[in-house]
C-alpha positions, 0 to 999 in steps of 0.5 A: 158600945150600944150606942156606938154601934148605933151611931154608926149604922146610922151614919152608914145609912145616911150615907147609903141614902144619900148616894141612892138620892144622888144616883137617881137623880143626878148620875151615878158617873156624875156624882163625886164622893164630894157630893155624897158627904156634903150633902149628907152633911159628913166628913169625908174621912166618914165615908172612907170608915164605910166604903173604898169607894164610890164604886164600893158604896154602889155595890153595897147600896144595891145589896141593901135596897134589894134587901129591904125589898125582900125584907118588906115582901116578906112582912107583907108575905107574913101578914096575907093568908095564902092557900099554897106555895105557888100563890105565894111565889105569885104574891111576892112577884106582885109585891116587887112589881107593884114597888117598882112601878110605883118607885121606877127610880128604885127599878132603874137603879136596880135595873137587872142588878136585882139578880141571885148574885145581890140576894146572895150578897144582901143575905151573905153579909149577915142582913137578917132582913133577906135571911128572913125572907130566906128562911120563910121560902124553905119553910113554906116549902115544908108547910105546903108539903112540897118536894123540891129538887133544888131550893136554891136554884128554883130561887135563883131561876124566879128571882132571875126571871122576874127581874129581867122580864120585867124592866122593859115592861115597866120602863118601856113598856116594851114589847107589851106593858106590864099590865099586859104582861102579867099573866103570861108572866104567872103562867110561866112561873108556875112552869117553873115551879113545876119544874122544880117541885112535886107535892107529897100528900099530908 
C-alpha cells in the first residue's frame, strides 16, 4: 500500500506541477485539462481520480503552492536565530517577499489569493507542511512570553496585510517599489502586533 500511495501522490504532484507550468505560462483561460494530461505525460481518467476540474485543480494548486510557502518559511524560520516574536513576524515577511520577487510567476499566480481563506484550506486539508508553520507561530508566542488576544486574527490580519500590499509593489512598482516599500511596510507590522499583544515578564 506504501507504495500505492506513493504512486499517486506522485502523479497528483506532476499533475499540480504541470498545471502551475501551464497557467503561468500560457493562461489559466487558455489551458484545457487536455493540455495539462499530455504534457504530463497522463491519461485523462488520471486527472478526474484527482480533481473535478480545471477549476478544482486551480483551487488545490493555490493551497499547495501557498503551502509550500509556508513550509520553506518555516525551515528558514527554524534555522535563524531571532531575539523576539516581532522580528520573526519581520523575518517571514522578508522570506515570502523575497520568494516573490525572485519567482513573480509564483506572485501572479497567487496574486491576492495568498489570503487566511488559502492558509486555512492548505492547513485544513491535513498539509503538515503549513501545520507546522502553524504550530511554530503559537509556540513562538509562549517562548517570547507574549500575550495575545486573538492568535488567529492577528495571523489573518499580517497574513492579509502582506499580500494585498505587496502585489503591486512588486509587479508594478506601484505606488512605490518594494525596496521602497519596506520599512513602511515593518512599521506597520509591528502596529498591528501591538495591537494584538502585550509582553508578560519571564
Amino acid at each position: 500500500m506504501g507504495k500505492v500511495e506513493d504512486n499517486k501522490k506522485l502523479k497528483m504532484n506532476i499533475l499540480l506541477q504541470t498545471a502551475f507550468d501551464l497557467f503561468t505560462g500560457k493562461g489559466f483561460a487558455k489551458t484545457t485539462v487536455s493540455d495539462i494530461v499530455n504534457q504530463a505525460g497522463l491519461a485523462k481518467g488520471t486527472f478526474y481520480l484527482y480533481f473535478k476540474d480545471k477549476y478544482d485543480l486551480r483551487d488545490k494548486l493555490i493551497a499547495f503552492k501557498a503551502s509550500q510557502l509556508f513550509d520553506d518559511a518555516h525551515k528558514a524560520l527554524d534555522a535563524a536565530v531571532i531575539p523576539d516574536f516581532e522580528e520573526e513576524i519581520l523575518f517571514v515577511t522578508d522570506y515570502i517577499i523575497e520568494r516573490f520577487q525572485n519567482q513573480q510567476g509564483l506572485m501572479k499566480f497567487l496574486s491576492k489569493n495568498l489570503s487566511w481563506g488559502v492558509f486555512q484550506d492548505a492547513v485544513g486539508t491535513g498539509s503538515l507542511v503549513s501545520q507546522k508553520f502553524y504550530n511554530h507561530y503559537l509556540d513562538s508566542l509562549q517562548r517570547y512570553h507574549v500575550e495575545c488576544s486573538s492568535p488567529k486574527l492577528l495571523l489573518f490580519t499580517l497574513i492579509e496585510f502582506i499580500s494585498s500590499t505587496s502585489y503591486n509593489c512588486i509587479l508594478h512598482n506601484e505606488p512605490v517599489s518594494m525596496e521602497e516599500y519596506m520599512p513602511y511596510m515593518h512599521a506597520a507590522l509591528r502596529q498591528i502586533c501591538k495591537v494584538y499583544i502585550t509582553e508578560t515578564p519571564v
